[in-house]
KOLMAR-856050 format. One record per atom (N, C-alpha, C): residue number from 1; residue in one letter; atom name; x, y, z. Coordinates in steps of 0.1 Angstrom, whole numbers. Layout:
REM KOLMAR-856050
R   pos   code   site    east   north      up
R   NUM      a     CA       X       Y       Z
...
This chain:
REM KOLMAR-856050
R   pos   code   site    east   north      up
R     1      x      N     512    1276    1603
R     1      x     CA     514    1270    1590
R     1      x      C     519    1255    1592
R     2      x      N     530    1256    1601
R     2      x     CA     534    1239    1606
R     2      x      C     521    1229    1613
R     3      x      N     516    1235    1619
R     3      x     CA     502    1226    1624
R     3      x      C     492    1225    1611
R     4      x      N     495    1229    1601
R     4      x     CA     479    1227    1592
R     4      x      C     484    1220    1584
R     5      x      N     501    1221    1579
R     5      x     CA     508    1213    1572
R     5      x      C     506    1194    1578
R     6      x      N     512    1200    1593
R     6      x     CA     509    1184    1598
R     6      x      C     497    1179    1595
R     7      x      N     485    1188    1600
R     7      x     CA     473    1179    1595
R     7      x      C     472    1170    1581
R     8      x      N     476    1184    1570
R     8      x     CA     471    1180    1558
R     8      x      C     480    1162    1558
R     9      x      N     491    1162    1562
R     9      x     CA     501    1151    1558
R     9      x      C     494    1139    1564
R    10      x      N     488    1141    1578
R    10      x     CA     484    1133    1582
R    10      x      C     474    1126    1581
R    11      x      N     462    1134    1570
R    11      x     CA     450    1134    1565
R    11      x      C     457    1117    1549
R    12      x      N     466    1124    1544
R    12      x     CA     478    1120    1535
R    12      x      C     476    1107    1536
R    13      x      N     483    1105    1550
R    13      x     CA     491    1086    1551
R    13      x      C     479    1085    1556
R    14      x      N     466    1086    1562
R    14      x     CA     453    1079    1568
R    14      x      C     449    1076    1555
R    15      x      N     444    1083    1546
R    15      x     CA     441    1079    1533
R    15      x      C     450    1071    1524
R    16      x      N     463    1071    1521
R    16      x     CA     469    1057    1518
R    16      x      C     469    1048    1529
R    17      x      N     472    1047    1540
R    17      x     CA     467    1035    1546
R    17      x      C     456    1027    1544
R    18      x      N     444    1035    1545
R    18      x     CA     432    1025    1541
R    18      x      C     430    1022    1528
R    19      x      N     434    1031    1520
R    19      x     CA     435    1026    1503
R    19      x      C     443    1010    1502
R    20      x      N     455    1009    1508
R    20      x     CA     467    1003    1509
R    20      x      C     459     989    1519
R    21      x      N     452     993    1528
R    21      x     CA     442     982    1534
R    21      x      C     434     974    1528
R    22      x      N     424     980    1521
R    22      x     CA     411     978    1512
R    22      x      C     416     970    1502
R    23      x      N     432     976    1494
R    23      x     CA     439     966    1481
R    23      x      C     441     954    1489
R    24      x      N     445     953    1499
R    24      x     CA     450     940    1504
R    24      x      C     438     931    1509
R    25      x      N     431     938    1516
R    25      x     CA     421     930    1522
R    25      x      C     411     926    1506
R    26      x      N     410     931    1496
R    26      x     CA     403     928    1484
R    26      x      C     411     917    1479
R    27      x      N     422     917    1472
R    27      x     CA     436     911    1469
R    27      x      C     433     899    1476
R    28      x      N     436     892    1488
R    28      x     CA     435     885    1495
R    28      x      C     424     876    1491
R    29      x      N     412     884    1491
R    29      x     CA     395     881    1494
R    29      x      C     391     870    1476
R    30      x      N     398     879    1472
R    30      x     CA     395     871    1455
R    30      x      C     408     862    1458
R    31      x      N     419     858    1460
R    31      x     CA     427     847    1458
R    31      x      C     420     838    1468
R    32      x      N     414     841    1477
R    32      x     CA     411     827    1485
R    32      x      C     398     823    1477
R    33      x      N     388     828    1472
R    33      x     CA     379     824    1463
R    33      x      C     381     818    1451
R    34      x      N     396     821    1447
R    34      x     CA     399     818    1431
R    34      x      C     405     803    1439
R    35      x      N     412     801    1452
R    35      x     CA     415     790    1461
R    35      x      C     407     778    1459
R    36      x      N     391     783    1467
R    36      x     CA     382     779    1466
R    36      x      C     377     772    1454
R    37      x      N     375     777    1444
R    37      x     CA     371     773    1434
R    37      x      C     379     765    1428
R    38      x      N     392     766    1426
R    38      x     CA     404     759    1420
R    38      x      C     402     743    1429
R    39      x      N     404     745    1440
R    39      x     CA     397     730    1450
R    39      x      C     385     724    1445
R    40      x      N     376     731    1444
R    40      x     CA     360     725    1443
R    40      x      C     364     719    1429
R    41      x      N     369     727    1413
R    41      x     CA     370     718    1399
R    41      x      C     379     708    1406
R    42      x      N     389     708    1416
R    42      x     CA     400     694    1413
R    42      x      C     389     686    1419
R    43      x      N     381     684    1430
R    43      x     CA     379     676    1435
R    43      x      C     368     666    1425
R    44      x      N     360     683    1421
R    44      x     CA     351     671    1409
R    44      x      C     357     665    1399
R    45      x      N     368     670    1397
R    45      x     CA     371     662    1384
R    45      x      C     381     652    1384
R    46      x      N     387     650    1399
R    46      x     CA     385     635    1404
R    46      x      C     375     626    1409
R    47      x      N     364     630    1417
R    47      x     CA     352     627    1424
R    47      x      C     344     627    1412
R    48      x      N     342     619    1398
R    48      x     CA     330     624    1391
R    48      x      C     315     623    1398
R    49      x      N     313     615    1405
R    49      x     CA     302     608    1415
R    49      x      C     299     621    1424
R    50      x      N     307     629    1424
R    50      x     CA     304     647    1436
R    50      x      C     295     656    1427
R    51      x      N     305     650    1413
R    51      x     CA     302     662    1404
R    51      x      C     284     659    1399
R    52      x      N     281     646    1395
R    52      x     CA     268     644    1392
R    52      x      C     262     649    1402
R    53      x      N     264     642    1417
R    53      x     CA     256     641    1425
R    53      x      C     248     660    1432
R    54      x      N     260     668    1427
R    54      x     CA     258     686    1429
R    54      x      C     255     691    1412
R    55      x      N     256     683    1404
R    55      x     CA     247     685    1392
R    55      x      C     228     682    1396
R    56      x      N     226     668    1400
R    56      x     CA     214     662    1403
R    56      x      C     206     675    1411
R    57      x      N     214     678    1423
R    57      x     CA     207     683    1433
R    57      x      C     198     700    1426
R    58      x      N     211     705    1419
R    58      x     CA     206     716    1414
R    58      x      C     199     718    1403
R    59      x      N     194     704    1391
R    59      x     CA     187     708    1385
R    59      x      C     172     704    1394
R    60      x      N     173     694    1402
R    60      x     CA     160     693    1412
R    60      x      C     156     704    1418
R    61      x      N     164     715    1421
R    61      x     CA     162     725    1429
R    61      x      C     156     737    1414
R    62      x      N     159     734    1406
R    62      x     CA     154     745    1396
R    62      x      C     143     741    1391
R    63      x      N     140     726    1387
R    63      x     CA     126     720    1383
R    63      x      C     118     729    1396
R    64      x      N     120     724    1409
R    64      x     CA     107     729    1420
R    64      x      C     110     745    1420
R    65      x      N     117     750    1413
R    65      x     CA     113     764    1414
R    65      x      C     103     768    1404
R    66      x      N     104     762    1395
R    66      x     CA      96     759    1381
R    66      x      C      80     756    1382
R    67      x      N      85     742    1387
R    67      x     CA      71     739    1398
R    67      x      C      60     746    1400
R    68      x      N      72     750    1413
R    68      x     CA      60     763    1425
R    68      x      C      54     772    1410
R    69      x      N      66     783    1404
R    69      x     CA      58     791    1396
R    69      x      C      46     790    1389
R    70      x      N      48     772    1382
R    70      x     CA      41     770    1372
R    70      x      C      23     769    1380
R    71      x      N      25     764    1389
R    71      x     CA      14     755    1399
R    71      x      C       2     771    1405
R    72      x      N      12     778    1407
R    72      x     CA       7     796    1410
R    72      x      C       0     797    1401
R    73      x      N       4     797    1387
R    73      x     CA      -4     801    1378
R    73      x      C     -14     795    1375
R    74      x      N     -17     782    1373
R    74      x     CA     -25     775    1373
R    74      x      C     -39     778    1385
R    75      x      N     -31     776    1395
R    75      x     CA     -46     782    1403
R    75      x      C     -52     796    1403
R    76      x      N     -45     802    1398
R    76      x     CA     -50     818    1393
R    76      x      C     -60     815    1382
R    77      x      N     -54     806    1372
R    77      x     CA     -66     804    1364
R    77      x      C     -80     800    1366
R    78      x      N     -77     790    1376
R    78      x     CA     -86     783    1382
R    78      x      C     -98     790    1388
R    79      x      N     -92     802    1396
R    79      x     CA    -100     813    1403
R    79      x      C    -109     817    1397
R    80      x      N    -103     819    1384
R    80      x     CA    -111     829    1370
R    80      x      C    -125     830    1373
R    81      x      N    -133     833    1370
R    81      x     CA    -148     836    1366
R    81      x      C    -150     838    1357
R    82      x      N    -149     832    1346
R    82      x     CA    -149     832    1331
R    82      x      C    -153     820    1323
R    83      x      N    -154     823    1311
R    83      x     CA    -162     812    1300
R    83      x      C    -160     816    1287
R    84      x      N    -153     806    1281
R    84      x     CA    -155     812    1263
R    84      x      C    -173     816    1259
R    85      x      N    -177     824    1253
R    85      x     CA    -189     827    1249
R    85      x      C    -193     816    1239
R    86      x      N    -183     816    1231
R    86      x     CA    -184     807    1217
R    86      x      C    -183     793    1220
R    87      x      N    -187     786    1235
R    87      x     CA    -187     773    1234
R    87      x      C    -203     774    1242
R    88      x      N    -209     782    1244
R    88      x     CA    -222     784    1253
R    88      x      C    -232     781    1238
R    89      x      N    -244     777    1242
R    89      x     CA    -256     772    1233
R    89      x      C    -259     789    1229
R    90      x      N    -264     788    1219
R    90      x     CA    -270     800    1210
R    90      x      C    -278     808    1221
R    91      x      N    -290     808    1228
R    91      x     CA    -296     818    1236
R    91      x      C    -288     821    1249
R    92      x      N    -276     811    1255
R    92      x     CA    -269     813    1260
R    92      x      C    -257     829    1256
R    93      x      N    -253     823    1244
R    93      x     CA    -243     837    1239
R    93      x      C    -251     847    1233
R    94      x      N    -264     844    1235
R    94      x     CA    -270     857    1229
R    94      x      C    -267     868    1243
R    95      x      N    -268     862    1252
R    95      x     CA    -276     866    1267
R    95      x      C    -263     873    1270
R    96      x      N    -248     866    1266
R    96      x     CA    -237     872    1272
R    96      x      C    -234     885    1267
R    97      x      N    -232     882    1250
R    97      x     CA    -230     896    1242
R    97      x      C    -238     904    1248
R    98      x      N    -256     905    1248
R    98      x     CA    -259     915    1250
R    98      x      C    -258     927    1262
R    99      x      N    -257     917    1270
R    99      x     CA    -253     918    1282
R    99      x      C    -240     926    1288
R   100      x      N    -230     920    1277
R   100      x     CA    -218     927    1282
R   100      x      C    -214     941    1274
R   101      x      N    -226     941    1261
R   101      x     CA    -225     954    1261
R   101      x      C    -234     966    1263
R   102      x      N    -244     960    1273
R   102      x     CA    -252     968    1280
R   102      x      C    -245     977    1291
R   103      x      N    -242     966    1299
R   103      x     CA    -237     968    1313
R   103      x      C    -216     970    1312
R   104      x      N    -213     974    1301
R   104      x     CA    -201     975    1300
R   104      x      C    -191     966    1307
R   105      x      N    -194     952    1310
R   105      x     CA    -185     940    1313
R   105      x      C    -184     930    1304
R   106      x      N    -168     926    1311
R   106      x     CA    -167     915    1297
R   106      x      C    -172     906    1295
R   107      x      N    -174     898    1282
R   107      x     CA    -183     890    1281
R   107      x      C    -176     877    1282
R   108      x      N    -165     873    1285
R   108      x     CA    -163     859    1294
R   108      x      C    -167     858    1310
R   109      x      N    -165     867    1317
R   109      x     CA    -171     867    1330
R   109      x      C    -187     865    1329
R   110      x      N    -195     874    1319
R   110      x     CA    -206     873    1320
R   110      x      C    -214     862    1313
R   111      x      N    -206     854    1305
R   111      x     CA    -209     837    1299
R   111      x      C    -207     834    1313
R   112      x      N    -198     834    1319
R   112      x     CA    -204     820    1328
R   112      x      C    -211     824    1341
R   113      x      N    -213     837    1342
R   113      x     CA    -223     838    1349
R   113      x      C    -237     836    1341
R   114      x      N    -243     837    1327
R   114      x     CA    -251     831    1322
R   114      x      C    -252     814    1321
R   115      x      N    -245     809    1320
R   115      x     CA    -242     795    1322
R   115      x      C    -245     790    1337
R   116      x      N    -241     795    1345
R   116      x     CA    -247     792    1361
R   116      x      C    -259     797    1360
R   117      x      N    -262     807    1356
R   117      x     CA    -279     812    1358
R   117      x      C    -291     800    1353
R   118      x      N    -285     792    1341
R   118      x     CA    -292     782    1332
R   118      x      C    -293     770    1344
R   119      x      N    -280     767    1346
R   119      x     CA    -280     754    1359
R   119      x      C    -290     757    1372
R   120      x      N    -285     765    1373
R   120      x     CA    -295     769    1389
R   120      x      C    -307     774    1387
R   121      x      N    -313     776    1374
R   121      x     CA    -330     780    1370
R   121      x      C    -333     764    1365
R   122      x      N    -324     756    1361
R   122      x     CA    -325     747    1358
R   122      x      C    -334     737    1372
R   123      x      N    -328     739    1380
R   123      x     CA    -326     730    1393
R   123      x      C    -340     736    1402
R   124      x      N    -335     749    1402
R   124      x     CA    -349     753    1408
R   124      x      C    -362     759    1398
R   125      x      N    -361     754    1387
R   125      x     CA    -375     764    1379
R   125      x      C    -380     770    1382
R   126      x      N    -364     783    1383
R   126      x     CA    -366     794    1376
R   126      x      C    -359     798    1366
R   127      x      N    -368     812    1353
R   127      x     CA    -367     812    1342
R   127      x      C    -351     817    1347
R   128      x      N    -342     813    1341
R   128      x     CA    -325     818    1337
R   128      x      C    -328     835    1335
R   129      x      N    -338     839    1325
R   129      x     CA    -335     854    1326
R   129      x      C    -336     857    1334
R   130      x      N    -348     858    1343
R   130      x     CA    -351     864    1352
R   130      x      C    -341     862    1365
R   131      x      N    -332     855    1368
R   131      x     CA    -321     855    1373
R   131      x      C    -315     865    1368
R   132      x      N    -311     864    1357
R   132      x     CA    -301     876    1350
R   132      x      C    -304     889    1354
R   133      x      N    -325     893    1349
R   133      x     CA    -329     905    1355
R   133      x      C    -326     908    1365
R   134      x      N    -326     899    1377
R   134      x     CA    -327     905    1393
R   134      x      C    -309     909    1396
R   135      x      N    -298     904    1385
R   135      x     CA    -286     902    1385
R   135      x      C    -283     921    1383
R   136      x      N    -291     922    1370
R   136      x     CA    -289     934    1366
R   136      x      C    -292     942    1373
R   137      x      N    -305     942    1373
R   137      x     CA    -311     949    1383
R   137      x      C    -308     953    1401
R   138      x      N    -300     946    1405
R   138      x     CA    -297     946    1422
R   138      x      C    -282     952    1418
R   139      x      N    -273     946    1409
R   139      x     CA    -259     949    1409
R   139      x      C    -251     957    1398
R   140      x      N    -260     957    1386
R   140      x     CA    -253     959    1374
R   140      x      C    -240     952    1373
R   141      x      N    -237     938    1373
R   141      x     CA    -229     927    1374
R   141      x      C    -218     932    1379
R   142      x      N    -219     939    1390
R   142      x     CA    -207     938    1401
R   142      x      C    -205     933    1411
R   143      x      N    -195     921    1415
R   143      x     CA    -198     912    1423
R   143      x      C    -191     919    1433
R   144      x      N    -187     928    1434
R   144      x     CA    -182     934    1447
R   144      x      C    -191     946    1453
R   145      x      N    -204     949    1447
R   145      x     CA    -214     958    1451
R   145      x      C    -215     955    1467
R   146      x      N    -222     964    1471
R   146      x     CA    -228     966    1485
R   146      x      C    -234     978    1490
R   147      x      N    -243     973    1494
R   147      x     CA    -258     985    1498
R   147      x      C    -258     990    1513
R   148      x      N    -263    1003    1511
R   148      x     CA    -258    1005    1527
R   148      x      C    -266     999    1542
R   149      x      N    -275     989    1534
R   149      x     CA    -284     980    1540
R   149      x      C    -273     968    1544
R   150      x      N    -264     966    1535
R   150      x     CA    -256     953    1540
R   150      x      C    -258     945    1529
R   151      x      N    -267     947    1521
R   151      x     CA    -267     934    1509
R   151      x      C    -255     934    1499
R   152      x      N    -251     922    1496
R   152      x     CA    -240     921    1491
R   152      x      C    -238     912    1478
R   153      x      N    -227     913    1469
R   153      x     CA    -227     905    1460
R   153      x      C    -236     911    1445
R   154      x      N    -237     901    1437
R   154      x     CA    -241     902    1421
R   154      x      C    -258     900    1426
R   155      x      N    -260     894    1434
R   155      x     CA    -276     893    1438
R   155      x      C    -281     898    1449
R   156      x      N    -269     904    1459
R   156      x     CA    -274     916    1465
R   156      x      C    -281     907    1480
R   157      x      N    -273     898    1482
R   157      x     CA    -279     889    1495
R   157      x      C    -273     896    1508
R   158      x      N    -288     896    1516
R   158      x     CA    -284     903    1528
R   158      x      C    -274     890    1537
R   159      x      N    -265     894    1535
R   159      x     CA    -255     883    1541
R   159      x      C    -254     875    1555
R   160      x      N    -257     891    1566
R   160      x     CA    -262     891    1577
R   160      x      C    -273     882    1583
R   161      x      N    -283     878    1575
R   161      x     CA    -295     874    1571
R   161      x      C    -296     856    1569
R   162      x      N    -283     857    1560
R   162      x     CA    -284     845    1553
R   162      x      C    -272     834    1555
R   163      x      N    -265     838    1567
R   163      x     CA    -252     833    1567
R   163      x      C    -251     822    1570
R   164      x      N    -260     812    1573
R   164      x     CA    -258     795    1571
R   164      x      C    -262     793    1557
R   165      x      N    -265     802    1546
R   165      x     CA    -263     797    1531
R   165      x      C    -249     795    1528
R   166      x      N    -244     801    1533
R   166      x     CA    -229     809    1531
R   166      x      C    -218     792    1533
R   167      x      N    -227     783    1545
R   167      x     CA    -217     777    1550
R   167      x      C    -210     766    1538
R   168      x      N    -217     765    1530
R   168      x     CA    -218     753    1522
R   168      x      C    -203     757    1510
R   169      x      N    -203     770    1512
R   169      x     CA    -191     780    1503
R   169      x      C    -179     783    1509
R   170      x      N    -177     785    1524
R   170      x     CA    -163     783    1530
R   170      x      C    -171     792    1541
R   171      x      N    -179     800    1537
R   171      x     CA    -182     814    1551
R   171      x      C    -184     826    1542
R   172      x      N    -190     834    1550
R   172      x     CA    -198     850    1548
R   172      x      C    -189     853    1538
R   173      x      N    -175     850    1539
R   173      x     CA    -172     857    1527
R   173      x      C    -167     852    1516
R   174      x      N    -177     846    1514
R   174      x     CA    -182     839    1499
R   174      x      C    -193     845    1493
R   175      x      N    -200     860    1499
R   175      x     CA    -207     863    1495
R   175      x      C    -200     876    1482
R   176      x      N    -186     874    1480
R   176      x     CA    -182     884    1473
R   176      x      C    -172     877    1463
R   177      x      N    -178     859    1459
R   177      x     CA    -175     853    1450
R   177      x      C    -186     849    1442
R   178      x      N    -183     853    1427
R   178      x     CA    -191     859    1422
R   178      x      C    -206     844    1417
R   179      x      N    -200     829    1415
R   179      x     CA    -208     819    1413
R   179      x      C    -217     820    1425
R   180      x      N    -206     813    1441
R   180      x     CA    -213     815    1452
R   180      x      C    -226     821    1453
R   181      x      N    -223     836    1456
R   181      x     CA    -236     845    1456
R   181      x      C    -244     843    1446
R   182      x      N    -241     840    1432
R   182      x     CA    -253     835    1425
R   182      x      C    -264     827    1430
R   183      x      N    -254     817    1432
R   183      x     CA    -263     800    1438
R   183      x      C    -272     802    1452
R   184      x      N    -267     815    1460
R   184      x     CA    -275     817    1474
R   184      x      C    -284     827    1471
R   185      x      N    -280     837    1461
R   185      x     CA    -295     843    1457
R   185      x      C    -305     839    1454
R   186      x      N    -306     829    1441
R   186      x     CA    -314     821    1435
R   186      x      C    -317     813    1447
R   187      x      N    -315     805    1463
R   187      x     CA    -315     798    1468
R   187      x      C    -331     810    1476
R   188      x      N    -324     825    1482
R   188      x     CA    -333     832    1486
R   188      x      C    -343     836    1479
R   189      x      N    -341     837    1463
R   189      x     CA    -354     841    1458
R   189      x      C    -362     830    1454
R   190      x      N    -360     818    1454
R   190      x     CA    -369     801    1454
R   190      x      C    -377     805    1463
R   191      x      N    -375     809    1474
R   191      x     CA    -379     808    1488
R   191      x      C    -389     818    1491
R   192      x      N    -387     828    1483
R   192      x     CA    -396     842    1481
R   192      x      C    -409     841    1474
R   193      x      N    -401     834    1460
R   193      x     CA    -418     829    1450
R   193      x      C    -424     817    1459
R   194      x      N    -420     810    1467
R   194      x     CA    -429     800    1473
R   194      x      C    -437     804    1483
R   195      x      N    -434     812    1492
R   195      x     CA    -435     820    1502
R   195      x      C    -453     827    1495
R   196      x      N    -447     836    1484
R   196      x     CA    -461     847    1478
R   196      x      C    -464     840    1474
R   197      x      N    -460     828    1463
R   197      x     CA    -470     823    1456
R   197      x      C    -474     828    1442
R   198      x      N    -463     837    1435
R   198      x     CA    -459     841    1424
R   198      x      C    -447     848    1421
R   199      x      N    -441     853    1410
R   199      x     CA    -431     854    1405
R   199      x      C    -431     871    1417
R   200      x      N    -441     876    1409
R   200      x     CA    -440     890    1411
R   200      x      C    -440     891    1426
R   201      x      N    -448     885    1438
R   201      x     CA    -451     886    1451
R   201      x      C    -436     883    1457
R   202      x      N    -429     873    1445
R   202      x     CA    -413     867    1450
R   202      x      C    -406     877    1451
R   203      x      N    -404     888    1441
R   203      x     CA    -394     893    1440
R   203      x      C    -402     904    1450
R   204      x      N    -409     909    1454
R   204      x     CA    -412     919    1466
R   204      x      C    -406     913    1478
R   205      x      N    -410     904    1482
R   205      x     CA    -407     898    1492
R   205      x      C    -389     898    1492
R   206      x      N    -387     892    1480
R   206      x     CA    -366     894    1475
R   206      x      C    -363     909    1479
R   207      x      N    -370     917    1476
R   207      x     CA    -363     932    1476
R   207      x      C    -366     937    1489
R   208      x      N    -380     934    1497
R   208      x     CA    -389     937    1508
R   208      x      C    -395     954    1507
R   209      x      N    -403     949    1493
R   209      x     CA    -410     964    1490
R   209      x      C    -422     960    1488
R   210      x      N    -433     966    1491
R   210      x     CA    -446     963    1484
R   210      x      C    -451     968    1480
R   211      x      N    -446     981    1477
R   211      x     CA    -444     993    1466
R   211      x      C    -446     993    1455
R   212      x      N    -458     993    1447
R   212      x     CA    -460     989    1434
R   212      x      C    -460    1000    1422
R   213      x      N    -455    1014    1426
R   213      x     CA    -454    1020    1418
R   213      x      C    -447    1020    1400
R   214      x      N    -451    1025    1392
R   214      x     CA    -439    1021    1381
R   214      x      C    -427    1024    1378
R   215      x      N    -421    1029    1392
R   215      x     CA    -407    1033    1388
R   215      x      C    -401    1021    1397
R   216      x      N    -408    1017    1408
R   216      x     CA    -401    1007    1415
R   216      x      C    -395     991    1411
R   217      x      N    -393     985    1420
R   217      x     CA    -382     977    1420
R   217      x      C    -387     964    1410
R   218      x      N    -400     960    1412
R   218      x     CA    -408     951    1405
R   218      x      C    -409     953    1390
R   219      x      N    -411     964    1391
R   219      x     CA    -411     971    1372
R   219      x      C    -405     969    1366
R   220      x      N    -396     977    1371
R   220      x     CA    -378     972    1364
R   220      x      C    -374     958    1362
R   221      x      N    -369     948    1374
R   221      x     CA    -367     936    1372
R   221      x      C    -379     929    1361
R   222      x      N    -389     929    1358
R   222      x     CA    -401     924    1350
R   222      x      C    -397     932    1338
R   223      x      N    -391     945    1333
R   223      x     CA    -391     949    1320
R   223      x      C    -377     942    1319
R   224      x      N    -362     941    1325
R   224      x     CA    -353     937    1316
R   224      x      C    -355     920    1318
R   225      x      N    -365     916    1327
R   225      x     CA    -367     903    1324
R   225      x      C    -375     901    1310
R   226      x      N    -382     905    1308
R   226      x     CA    -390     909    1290
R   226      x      C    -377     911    1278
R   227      x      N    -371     921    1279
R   227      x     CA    -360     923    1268
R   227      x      C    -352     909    1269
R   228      x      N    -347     905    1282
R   228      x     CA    -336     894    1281
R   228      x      C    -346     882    1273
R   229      x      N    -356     879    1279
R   229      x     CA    -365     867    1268
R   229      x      C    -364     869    1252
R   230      x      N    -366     882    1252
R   230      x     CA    -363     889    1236
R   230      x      C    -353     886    1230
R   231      x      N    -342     888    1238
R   231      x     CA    -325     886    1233
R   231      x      C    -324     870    1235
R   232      x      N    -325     865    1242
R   232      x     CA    -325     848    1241
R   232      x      C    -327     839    1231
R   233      x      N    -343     850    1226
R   233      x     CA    -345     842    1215
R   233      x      C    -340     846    1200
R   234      x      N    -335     854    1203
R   234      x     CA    -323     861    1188
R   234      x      C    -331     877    1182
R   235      x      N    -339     878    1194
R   235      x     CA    -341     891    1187
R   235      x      C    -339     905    1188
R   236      x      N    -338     912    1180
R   236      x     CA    -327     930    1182
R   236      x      C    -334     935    1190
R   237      x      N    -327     937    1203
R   237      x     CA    -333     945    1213
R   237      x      C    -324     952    1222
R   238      x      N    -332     974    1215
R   238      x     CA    -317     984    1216
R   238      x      C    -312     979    1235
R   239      x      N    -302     986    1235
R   239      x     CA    -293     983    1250
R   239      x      C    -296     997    1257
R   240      x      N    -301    1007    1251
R   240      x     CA    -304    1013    1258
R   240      x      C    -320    1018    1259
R   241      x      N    -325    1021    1269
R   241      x     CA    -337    1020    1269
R   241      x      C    -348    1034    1263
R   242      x      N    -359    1034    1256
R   242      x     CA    -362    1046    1249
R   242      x      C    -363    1061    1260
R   243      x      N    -365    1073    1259
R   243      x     CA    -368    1082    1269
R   243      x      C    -380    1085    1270
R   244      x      N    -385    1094    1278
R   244      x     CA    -398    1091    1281
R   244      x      C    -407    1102    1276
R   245      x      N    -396    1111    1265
R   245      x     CA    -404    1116    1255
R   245      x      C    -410    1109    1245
R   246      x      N    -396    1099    1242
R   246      x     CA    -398    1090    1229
R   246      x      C    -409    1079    1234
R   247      x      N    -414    1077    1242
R   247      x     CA    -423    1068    1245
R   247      x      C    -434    1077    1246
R   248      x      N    -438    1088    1249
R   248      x     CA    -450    1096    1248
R   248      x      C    -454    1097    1233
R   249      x      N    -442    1103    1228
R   249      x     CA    -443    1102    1213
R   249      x      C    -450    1094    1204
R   250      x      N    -447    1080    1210
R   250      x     CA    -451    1067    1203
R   250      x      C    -464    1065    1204
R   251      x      N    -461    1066    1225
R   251      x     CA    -482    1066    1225
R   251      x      C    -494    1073    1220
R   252      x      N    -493    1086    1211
R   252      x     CA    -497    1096    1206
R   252      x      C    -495    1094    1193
R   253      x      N    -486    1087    1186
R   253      x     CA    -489    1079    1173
R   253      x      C    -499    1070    1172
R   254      x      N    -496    1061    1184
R   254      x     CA    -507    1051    1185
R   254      x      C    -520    1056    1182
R   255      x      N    -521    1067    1191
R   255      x     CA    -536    1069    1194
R   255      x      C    -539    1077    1180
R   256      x      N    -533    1084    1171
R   256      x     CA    -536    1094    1162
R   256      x      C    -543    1082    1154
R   257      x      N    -532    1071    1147
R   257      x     CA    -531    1058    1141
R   257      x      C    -550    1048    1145
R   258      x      N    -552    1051    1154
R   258      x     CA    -564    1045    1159
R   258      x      C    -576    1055    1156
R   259      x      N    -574    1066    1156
R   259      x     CA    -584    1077    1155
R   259      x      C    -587    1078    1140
R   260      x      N    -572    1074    1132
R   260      x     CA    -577    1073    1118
R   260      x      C    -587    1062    1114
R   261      x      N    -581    1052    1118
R   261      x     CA    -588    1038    1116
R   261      x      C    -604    1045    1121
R   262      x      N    -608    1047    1130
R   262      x     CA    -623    1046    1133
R   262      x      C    -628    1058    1124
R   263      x      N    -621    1070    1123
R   263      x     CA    -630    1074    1112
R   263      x      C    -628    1072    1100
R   264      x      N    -628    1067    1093
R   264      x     CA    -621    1062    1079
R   264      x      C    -634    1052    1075
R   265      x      N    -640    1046    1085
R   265      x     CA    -651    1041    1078
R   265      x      C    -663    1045    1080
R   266      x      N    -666    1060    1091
R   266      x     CA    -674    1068    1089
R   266      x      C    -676    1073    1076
R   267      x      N    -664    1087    1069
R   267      x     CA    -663    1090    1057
R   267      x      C    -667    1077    1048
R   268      x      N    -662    1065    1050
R   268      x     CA    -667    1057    1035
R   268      x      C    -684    1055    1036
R   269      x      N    -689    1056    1047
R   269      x     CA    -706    1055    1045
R   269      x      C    -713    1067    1042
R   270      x      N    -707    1078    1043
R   270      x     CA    -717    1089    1036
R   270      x      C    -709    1090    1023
């Protein structure tokens, strides 16, 4: 019982000692700060020339914090890929809306990617939709796409391929900025229609198929290149495309529609 007593006692004064420490050493630690401080107001408020001059420094030090943040944001904007729709020419914002609610993206990114499409069909004469078509058609406007061929980007440029296009943009990987790869697609498909010697020969050559079936790559590009001329010029055209019942359907109206026409003026001669 005497040995467990001692311990406990001893346990006792080790614990007020350091309690008894910690007060003092705290105690201590705030009066030389309250020291400190008490010194630093006498001195400025003899020294007023201390006190401006550690006024000055710290509102300078808060502006360039200000600064840097403000400056960040700014070039984040800058990065943007975007465009108000409502400052773009009329077949221009036709082209975005429809677009962006075809392909489910927004339609500031996709204004100024229609606005680059105009400049660079501009420069090289070619039609702007048909940029857009081969846009849709290669990426469904994802500029981060990639094929397990290597093609990369909103236009789907074999990068591997093309990589002194690249250099005029910083390097290869500018193929996954979304303007960039614009301007070097359009640069590869110029090169394609000159090459065949037609639109249609271009874009085989662009995709490297010579596959002319009607499900293939030619068909496609050439029908939403059709609808987008439709929408350009302000006219309602559905976003999604009919099925291929509803198109049998139609053709079998046609033809009933025709079959009346030619007999109809048999019956009127007897």
């Amino acid at each position: 019982m005497t040995t467990i007593h001692d311990i406990r006692e001893g346990i006792k004064t080790f614990a007020a000692d350091v309690a008894e420490g910690f007060f003092v050493i705290t105690h201590n630690g705030l009066a030389f700060i309250g020291l400190v401080v008490f010194c630093v107001a006498t001195l400025f408020g003899t020294r007023p020339d201390l006190r401006m001059n550690a006024e000055l420094r710290l509102i300078n030090w808060l502006q360039d914090r200000q600064a840097d943040f403000m400056m960040s944001d700014a070039a984040a904007v800058e990065r943007t890929t975007a465009a108000n729709p409502q400052e773009l020419p009329k077949q221009q914002a036709n082209l975005a809306y429809w677009l962006s609610r075809k392909y489910k993206v927004g339609v500031e990114p996709l204004s100024a990617l229609v606005a680059e499409a105009y400049e660079s069909g501009n420069k090289t004469q070619i039609d702007p939709t048909l940029i857009l078509a081969v846009m849709a058609i290669e990426s469904g406007f994802n500029p981060f796409a990639q094929s397990p061929m290597g093609a990369q980007g909103l236009m789907q440029v074999m990068t591997k391929v093309h990589t002194e296009k690249y250099e005029g943009y910083g390097g290869k990987l500018a193929a996954f900025d979304p303007l960039s790869n614009l301007k070097v697609g359009v640069q590869v498909l110029k090169d394609c229609i000159v090459r065949a010697g037609s639109v249609e020969g271009g874009l085989k050559l662009y995709v490297g198929s010579v596959d002319n079936s009607p499900t293939n790559y030619l068909s496609r590009v050439l029908a939403e290149h059709h609808r987008l001329q439709k929408v350009a010029q302000g006219q309602r055209v559905p976003i999604t495309e009919p099925s291929a019942g509803a198109v049998a359907a139609a053709g079998l109206e046609n033809l009933w529609e025709k079959a009346q026409r030619l007999v109809t003026p048999a019956e009127d001669e007897k």
